[in-house]
C-alpha positions, 0 to 999 in steps of 0.5 A, a space after each residue: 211934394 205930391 202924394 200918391 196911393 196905389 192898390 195892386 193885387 195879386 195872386 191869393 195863392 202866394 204864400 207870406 214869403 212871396 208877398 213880401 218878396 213883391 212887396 219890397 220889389 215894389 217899396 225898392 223900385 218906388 225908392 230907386 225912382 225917388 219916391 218916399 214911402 209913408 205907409 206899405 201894408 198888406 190888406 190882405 186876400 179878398 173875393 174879386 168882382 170879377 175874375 180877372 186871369 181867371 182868378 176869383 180872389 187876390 191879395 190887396 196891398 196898398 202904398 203911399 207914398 210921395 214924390 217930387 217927379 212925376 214917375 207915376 206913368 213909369 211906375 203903371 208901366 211897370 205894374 202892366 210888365 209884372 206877371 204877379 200883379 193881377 190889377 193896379 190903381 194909383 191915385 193922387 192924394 190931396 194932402 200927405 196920409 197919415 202914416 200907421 203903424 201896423 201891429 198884431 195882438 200880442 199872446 199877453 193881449 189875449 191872456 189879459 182878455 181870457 182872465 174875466 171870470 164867470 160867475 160859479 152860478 151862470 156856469 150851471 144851469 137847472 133844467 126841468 121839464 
C-alpha cells in the first residue's frame, strides 16, 4: 500500500460547520475511491504568502491517507473543480504516518493548573521612594 499526504486550503471565513462539511466531502470521496485514512485534521487558519482568489489568509487542512491504486490524478482533479478549496498539495509518503490523535484541554486540565497558590508575600509589594 502507498501513502499519501495532502494539504488543501480553503477559505478562512468558513465557519466550524463548513469546514467539517468539506472535510468529510473529502475523507468520503477518498473512502468512496478505495483510500484508507490515517489521520484527517484541521491545522487551522493561517496568513498566505500570497493572495490566491484575492484571499490573504485560508484554513489548513491535512489528510493522510493510503491506497492500493493510483487515484491521486482523479483526487487533484477533483480538488481543481472544488470552488471552496483555494490550493492543494498531495505528496507521496516513504512509509505509513503515524496516526494522532487529536485532543483539546479539558476545563479539569486548566482547573488543575490554576490551583498553584502564591506566596501571601509576593502578592504585596512595598514601595518607597
Amino acid at each position: 500500500m502507498k501513502y499519501y499526504e495532502t494539504l488543501y486550503i480553503v477559505k478562512s471565513e468558513f465557519e466550524d460547520d463548513r469546514l467539517n462539511k468539506i472535510q468529510a466531502e473529502v475523507d468520503t470521496y477518498a473512502k468512496k475511491k478505495g483510500g484508507k485514512i490515517v489521520n484527517s485534521y484541521v491545522w487551522g487558519k493561517r496568513r498566505l504568502a500570497y493572495e490566491v482568489d484575492k484571499e490573504r489568509y485560508g484554513t489548513f487542512l491535512l489528510l493522510q491517507y493510503g491506497t492500493d491504486n493510483t487515484f491521486t490524478d482523479e483526487f487533484n482533479d477533483w480538488f481543481e473543480l472544488h470552488k471552496s478549496v483555494l490550493a492543494y498539495m498531495t505528496i507521496r509518503l516513504d512509509e505509513m504516518p503515524e496516526v494522532k490523535e487529536i485532543r483539546s484541554s479539558t476545563p479539569t486540565e486548566t482547573k488543575a493548573d490554576s490551583s498553584v497558590k502564591t506566596d501571601q508575600s509576593e502578592q504585596t509589594a512595598d514601595v518607597s521612594l
